[in-house]
Biopython code that builds the backbone (N, CA, C, O; Angstrom):
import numpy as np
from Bio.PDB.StructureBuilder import StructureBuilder

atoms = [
    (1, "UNK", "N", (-23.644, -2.864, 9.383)),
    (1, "UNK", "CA", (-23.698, -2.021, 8.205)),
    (1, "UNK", "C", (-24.313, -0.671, 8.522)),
    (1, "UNK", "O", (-24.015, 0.257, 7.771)),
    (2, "UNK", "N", (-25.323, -0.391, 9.775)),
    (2, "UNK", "CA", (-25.625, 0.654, 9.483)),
    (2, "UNK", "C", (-26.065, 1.488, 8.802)),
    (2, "UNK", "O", (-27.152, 1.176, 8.316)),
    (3, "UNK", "N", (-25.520, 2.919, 8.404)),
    (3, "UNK", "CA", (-26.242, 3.672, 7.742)),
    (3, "UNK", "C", (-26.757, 3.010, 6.341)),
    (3, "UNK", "O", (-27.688, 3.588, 5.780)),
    (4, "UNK", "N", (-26.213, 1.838, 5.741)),
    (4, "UNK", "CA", (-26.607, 1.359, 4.737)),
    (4, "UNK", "C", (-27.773, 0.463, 4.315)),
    (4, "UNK", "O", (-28.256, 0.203, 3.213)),
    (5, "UNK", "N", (-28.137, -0.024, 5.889)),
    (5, "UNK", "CA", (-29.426, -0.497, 6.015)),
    (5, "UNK", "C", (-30.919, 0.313, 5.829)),
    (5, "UNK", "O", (-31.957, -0.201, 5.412)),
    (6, "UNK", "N", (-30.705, 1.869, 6.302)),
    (6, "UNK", "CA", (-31.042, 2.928, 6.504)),
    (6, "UNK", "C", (-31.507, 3.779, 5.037)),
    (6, "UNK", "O", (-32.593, 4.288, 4.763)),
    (7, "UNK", "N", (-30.252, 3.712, 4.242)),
    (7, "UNK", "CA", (-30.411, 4.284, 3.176)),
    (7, "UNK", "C", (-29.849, 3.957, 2.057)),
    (7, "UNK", "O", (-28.933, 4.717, 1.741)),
    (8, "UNK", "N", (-30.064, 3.084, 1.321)),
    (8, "UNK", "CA", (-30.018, 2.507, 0.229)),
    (8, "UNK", "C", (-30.246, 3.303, -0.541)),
    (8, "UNK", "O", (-31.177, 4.108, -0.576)),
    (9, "UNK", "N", (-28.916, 3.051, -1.632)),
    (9, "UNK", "CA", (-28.983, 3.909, -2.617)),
    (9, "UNK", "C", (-29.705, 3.931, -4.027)),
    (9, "UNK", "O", (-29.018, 3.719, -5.027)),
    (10, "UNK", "N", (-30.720, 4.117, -4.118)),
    (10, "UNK", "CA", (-31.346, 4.382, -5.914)),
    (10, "UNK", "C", (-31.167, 4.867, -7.156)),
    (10, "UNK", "O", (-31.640, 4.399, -8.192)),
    (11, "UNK", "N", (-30.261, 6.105, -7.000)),
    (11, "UNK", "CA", (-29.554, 6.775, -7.596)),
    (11, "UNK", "C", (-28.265, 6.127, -7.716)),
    (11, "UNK", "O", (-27.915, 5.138, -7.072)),
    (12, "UNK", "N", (-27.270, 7.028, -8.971)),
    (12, "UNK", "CA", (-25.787, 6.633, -9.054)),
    (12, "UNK", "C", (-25.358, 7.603, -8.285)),
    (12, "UNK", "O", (-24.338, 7.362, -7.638)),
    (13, "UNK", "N", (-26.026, 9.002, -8.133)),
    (13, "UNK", "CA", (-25.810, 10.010, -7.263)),
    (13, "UNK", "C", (-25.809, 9.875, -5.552)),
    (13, "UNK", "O", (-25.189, 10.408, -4.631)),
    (14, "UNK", "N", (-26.801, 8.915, -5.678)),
    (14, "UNK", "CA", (-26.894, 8.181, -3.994)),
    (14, "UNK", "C", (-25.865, 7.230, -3.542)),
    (14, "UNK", "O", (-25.413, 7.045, -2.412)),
    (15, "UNK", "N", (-25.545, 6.567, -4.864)),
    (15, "UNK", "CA", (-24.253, 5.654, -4.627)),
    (15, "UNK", "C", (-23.330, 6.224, -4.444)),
    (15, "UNK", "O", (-22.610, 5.652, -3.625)),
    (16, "UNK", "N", (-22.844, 7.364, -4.905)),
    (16, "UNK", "CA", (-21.811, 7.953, -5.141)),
    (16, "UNK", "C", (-21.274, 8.743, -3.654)),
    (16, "UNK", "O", (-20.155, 8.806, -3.147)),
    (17, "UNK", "N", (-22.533, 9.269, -3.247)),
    (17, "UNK", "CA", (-22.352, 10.036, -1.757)),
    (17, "UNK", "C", (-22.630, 8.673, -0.640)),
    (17, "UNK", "O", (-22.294, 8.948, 0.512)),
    (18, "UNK", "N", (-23.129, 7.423, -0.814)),
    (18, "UNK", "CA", (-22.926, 6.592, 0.213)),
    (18, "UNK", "C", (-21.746, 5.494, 0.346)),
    (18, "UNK", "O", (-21.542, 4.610, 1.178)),
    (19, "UNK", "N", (-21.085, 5.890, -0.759)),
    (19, "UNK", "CA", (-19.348, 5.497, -0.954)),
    (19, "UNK", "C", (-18.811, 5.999, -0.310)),
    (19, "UNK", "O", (-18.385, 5.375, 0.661)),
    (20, "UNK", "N", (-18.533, 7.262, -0.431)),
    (20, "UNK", "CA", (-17.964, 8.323, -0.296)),
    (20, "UNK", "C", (-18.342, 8.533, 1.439)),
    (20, "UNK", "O", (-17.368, 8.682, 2.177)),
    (21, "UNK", "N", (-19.214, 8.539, 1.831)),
    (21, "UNK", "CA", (-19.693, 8.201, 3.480)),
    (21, "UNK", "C", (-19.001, 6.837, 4.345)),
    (21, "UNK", "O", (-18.568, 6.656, 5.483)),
    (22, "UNK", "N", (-19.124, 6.237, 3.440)),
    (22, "UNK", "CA", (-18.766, 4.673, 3.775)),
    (22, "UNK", "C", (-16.855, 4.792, 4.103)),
    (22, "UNK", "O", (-16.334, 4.551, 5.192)),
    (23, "UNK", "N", (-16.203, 5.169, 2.986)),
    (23, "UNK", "CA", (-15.198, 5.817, 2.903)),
    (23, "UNK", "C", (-14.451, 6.424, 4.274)),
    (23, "UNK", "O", (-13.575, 5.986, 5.018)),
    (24, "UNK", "N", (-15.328, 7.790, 4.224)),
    (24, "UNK", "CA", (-15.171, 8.704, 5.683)),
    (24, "UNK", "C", (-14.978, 7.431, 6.743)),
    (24, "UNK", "O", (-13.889, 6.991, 7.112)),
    (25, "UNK", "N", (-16.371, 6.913, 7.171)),
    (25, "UNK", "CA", (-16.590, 5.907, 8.107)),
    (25, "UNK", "C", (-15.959, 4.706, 8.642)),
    (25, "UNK", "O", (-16.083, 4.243, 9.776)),
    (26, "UNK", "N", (-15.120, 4.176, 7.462)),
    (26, "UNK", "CA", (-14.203, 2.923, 7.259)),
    (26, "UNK", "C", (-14.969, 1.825, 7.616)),
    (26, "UNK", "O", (-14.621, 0.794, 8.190)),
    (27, "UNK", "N", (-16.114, 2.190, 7.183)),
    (27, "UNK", "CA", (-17.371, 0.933, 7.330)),
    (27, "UNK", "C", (-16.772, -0.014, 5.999)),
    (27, "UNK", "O", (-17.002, 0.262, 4.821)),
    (28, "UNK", "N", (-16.153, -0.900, 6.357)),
    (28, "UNK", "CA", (-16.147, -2.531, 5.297)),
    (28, "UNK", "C", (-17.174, -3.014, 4.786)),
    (28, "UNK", "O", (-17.129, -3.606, 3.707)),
    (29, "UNK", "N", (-18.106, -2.874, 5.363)),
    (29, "UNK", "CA", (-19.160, -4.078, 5.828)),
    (29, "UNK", "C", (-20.282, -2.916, 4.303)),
    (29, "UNK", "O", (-20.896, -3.611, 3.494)),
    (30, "UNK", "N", (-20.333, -2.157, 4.221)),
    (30, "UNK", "CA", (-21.156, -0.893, 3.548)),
    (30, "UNK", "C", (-20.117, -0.830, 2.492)),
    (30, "UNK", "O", (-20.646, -0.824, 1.381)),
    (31, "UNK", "N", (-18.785, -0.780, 2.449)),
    (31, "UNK", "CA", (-18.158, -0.747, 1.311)),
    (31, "UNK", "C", (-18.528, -1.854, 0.463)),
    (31, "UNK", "O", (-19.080, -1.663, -0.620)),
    (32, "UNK", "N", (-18.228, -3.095, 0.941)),
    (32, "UNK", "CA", (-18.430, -4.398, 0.219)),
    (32, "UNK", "C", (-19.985, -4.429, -0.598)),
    (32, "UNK", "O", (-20.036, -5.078, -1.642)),
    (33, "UNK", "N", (-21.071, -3.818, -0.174)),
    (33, "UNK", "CA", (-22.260, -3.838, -0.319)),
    (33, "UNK", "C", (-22.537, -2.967, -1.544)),
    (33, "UNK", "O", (-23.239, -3.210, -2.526)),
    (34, "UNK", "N", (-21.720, -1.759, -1.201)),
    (34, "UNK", "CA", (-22.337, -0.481, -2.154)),
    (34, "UNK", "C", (-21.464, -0.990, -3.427)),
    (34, "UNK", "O", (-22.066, -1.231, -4.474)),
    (35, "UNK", "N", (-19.787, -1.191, -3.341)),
    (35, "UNK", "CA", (-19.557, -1.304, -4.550)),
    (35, "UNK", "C", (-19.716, -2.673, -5.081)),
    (35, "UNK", "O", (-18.983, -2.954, -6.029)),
    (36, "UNK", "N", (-20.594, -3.649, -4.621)),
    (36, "UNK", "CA", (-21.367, -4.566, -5.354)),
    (36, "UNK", "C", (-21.874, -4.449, -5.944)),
    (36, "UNK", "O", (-21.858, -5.150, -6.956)),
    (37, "UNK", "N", (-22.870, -3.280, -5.718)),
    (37, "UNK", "CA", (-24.370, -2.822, -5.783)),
    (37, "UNK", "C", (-23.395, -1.843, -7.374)),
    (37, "UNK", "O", (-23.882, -1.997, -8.494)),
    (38, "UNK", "N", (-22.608, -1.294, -7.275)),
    (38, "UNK", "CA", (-22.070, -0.194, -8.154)),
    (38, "UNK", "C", (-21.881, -1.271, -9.604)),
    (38, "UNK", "O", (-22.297, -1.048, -10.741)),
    (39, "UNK", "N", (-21.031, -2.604, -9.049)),
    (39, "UNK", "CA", (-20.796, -3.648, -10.304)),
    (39, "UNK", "C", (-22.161, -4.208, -10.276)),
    (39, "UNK", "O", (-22.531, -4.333, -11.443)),
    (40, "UNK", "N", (-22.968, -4.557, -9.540)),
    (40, "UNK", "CA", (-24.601, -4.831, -10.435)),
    (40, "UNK", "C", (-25.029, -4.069, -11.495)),
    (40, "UNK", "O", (-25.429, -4.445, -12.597)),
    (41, "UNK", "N", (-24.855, -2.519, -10.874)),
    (41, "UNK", "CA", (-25.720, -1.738, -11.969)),
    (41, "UNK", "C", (-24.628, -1.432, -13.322)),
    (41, "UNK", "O", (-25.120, -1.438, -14.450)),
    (42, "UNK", "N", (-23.161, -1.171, -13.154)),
    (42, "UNK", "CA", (-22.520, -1.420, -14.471)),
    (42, "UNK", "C", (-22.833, -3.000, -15.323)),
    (42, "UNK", "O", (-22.984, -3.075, -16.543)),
    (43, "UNK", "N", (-22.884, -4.165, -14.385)),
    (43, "UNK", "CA", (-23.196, -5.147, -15.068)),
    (43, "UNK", "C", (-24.761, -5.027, -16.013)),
    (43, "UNK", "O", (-24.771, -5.244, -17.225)),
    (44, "UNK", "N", (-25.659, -4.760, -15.458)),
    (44, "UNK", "CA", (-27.205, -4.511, -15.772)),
    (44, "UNK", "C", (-26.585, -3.247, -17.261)),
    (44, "UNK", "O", (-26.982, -3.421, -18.414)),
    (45, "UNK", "N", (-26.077, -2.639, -17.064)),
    (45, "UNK", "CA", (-25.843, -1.542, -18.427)),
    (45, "UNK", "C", (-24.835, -2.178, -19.548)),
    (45, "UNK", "O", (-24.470, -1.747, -20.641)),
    (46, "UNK", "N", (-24.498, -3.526, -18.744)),
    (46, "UNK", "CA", (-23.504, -4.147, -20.201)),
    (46, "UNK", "C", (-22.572, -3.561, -19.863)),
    (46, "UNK", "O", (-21.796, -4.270, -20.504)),
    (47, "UNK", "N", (-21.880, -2.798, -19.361)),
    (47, "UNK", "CA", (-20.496, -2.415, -19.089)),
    (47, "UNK", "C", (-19.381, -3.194, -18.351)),
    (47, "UNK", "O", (-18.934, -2.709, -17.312)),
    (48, "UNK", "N", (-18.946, -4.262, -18.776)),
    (48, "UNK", "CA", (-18.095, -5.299, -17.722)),
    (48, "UNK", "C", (-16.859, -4.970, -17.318)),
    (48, "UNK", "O", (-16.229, -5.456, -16.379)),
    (49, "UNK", "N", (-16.460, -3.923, -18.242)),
    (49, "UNK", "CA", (-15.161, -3.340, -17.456)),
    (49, "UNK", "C", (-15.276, -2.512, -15.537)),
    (49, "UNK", "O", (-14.569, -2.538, -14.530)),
    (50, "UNK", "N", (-16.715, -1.825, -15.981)),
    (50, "UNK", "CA", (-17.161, -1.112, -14.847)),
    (50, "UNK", "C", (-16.993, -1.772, -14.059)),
    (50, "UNK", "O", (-16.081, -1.770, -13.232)),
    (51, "UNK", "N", (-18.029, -2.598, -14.203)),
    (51, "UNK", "CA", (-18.429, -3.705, -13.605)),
    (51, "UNK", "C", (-17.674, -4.216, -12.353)),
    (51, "UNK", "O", (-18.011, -4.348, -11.177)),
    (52, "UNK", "N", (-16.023, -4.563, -13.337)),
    (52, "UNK", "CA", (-15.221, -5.688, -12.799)),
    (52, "UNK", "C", (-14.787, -4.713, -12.268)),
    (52, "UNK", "O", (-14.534, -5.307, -11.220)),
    (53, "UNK", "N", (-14.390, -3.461, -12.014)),
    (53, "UNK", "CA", (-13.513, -2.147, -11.396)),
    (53, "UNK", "C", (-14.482, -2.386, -10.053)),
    (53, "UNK", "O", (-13.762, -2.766, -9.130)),
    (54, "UNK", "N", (-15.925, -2.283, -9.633)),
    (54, "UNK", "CA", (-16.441, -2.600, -8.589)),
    (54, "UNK", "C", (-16.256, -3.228, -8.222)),
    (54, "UNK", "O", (-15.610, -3.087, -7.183)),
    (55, "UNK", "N", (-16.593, -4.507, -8.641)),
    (55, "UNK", "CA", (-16.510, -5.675, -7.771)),
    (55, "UNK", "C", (-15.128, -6.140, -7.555)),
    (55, "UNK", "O", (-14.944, -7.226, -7.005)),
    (56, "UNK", "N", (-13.916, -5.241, -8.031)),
    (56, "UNK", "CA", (-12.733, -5.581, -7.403)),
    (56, "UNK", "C", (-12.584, -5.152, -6.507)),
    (56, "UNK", "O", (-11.887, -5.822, -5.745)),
    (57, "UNK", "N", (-13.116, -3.754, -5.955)),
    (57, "UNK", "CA", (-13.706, -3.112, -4.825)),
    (57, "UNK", "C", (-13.891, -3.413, -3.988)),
    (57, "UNK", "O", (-13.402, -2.997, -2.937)),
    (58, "UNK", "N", (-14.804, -4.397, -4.157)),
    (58, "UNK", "CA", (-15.834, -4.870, -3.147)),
    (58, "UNK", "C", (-15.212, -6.129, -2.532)),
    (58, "UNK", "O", (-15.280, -6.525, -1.369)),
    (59, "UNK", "N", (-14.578, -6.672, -3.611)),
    (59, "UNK", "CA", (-13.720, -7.999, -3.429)),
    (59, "UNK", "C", (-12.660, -7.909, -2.106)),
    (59, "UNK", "O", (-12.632, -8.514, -1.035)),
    (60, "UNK", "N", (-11.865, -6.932, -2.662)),
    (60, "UNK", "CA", (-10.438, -6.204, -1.518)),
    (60, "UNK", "C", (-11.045, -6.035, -0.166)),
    (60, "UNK", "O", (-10.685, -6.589, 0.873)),
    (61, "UNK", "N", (-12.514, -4.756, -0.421)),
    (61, "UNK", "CA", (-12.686, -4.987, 1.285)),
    (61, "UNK", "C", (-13.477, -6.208, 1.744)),
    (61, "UNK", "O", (-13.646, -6.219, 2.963)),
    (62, "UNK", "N", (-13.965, -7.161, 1.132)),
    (62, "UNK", "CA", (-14.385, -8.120, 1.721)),
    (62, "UNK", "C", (-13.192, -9.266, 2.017)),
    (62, "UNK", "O", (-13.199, -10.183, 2.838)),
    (63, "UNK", "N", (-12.334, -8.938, 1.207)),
    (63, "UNK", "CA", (-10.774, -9.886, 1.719)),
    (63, "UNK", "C", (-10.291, -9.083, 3.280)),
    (63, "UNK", "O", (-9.786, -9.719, 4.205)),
    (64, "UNK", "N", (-10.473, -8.094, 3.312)),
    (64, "UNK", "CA", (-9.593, -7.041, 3.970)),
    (64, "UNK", "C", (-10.849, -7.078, 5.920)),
    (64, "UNK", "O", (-10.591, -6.720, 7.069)),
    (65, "UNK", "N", (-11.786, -7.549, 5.422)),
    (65, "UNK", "CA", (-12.688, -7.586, 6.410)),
    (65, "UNK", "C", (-12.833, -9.079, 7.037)),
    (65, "UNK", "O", (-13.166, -9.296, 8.202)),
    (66, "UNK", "N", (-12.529, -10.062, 6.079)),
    (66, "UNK", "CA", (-12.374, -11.070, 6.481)),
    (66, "UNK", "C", (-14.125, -11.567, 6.316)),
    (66, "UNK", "O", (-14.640, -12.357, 7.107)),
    (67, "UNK", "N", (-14.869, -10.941, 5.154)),
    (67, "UNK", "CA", (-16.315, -11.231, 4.991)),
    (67, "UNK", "C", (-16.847, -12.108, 4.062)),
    (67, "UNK", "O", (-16.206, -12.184, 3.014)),
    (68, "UNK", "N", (-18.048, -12.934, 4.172)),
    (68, "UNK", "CA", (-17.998, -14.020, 3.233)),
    (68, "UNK", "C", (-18.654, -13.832, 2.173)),
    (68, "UNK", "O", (-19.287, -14.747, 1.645)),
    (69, "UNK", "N", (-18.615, -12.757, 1.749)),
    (69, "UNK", "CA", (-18.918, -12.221, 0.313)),
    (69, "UNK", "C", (-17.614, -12.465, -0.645)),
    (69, "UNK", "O", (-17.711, -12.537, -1.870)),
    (70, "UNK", "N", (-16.531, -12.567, -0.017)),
    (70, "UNK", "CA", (-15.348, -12.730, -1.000)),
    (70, "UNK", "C", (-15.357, -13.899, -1.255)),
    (70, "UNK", "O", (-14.461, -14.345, -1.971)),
    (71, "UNK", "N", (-15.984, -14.425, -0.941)),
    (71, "UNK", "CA", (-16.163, -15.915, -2.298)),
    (71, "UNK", "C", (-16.991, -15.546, -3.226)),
    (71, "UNK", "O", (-16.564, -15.194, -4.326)),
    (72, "UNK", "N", (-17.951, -15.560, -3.015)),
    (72, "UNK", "CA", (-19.054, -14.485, -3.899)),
    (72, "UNK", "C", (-18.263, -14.420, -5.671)),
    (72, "UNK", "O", (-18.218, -15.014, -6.749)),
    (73, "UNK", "N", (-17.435, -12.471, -4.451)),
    (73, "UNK", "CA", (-17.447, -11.836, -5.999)),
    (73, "UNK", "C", (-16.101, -12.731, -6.364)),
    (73, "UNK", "O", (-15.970, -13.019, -7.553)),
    (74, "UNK", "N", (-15.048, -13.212, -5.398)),
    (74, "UNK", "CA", (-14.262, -13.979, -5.984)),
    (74, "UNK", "C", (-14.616, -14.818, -7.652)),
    (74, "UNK", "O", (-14.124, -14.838, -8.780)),
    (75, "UNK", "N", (-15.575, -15.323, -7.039)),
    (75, "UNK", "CA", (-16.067, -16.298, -8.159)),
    (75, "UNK", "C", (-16.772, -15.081, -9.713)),
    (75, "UNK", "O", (-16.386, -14.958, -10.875)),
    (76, "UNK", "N", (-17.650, -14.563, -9.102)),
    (76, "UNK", "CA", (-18.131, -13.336, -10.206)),
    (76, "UNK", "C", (-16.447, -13.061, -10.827)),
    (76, "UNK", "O", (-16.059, -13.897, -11.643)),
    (77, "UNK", "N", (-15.720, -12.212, -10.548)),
    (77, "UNK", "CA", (-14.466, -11.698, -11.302)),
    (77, "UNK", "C", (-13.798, -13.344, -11.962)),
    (77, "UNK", "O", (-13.317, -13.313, -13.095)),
    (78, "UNK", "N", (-13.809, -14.272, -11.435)),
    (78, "UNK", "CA", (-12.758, -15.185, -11.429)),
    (78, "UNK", "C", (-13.913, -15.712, -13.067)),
    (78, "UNK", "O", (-13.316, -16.173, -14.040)),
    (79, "UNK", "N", (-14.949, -15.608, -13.104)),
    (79, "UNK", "CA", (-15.806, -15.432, -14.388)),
    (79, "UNK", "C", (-15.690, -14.486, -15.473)),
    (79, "UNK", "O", (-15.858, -14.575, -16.689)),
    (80, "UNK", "N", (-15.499, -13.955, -15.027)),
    (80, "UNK", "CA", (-15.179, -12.535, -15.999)),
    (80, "UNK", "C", (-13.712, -12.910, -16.369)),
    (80, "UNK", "O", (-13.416, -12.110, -17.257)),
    (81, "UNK", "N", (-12.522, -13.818, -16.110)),
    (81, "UNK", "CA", (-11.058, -13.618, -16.474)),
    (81, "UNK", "C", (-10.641, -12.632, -15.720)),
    (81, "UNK", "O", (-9.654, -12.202, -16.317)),
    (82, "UNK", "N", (-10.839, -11.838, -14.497)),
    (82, "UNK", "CA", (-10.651, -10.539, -13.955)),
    (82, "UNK", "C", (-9.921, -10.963, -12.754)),
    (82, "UNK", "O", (-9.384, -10.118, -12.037)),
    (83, "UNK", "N", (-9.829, -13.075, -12.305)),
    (83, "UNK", "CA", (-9.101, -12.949, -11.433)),
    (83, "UNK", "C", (-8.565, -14.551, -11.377)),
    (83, "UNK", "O", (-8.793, -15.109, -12.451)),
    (84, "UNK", "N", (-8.045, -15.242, -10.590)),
    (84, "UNK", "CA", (-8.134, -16.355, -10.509)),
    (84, "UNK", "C", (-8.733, -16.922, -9.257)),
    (84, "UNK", "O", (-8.605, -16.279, -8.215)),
    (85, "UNK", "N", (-9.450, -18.197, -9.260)),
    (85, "UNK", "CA", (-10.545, -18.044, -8.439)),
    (85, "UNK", "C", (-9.889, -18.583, -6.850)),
    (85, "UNK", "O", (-8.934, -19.326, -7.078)),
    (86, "UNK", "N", (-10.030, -18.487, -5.961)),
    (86, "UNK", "CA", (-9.560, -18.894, -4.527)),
    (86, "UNK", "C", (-10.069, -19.734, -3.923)),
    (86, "UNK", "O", (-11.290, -19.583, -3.968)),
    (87, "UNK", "N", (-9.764, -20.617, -3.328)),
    (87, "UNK", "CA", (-10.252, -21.715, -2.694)),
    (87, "UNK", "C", (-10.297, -21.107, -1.096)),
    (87, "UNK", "O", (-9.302, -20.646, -0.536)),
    (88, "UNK", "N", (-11.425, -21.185, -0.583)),
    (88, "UNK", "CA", (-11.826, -19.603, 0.452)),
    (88, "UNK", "C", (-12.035, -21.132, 1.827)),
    (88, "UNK", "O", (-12.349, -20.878, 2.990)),
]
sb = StructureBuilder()
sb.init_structure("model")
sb.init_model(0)
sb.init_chain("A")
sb.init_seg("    ")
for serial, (resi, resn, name, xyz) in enumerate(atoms, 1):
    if name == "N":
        sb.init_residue(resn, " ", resi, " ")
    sb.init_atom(name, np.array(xyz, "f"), 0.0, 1.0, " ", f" {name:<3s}", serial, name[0])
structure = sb.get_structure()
């Protein structure tokens, strides 16, 4: 993960530029993390649409990385009605 170990974001402004880094980088491993971290804090504000827009995010590159967080949010979205759940 790298730079994400390093600098964790506090801000939505910090999230926003360590996406966006992560992005550049084609770091998976920092994508899966930050836009977790993006559907935590929409979840924490009551916003579940947000929410589920992250952690579909996060879902894809953790499918796409082959990381075992996609059971995880699998299950989170597959709660929400946002997906059907996978037998991983």
């Amino acid at each position: 993960m790298g730079q994400l170990q390093t600098c964790v974001p506090v801000s939505r402004d910090q999230l926003d530029a360590a996406l966006l880094a992560a992005h550049e980088r084609h770091d998976a491993a920092a994508l899966v993390a930050l836009y977790t971290r993006a559907g935590d804090w929409a979840e924490a504000r009551g916003d579940i649409d947000a929410a589920c827009f992250y952690l579909t995010h996060a879902f894809v590159f953790a499918l796409e990385a082959g990381a075992p967080e996609a059971a995880l949010l699998n299950r989170r979205l597959a709660d929400r009605g946002r997906a059907r759940l996978i037998d991983f």
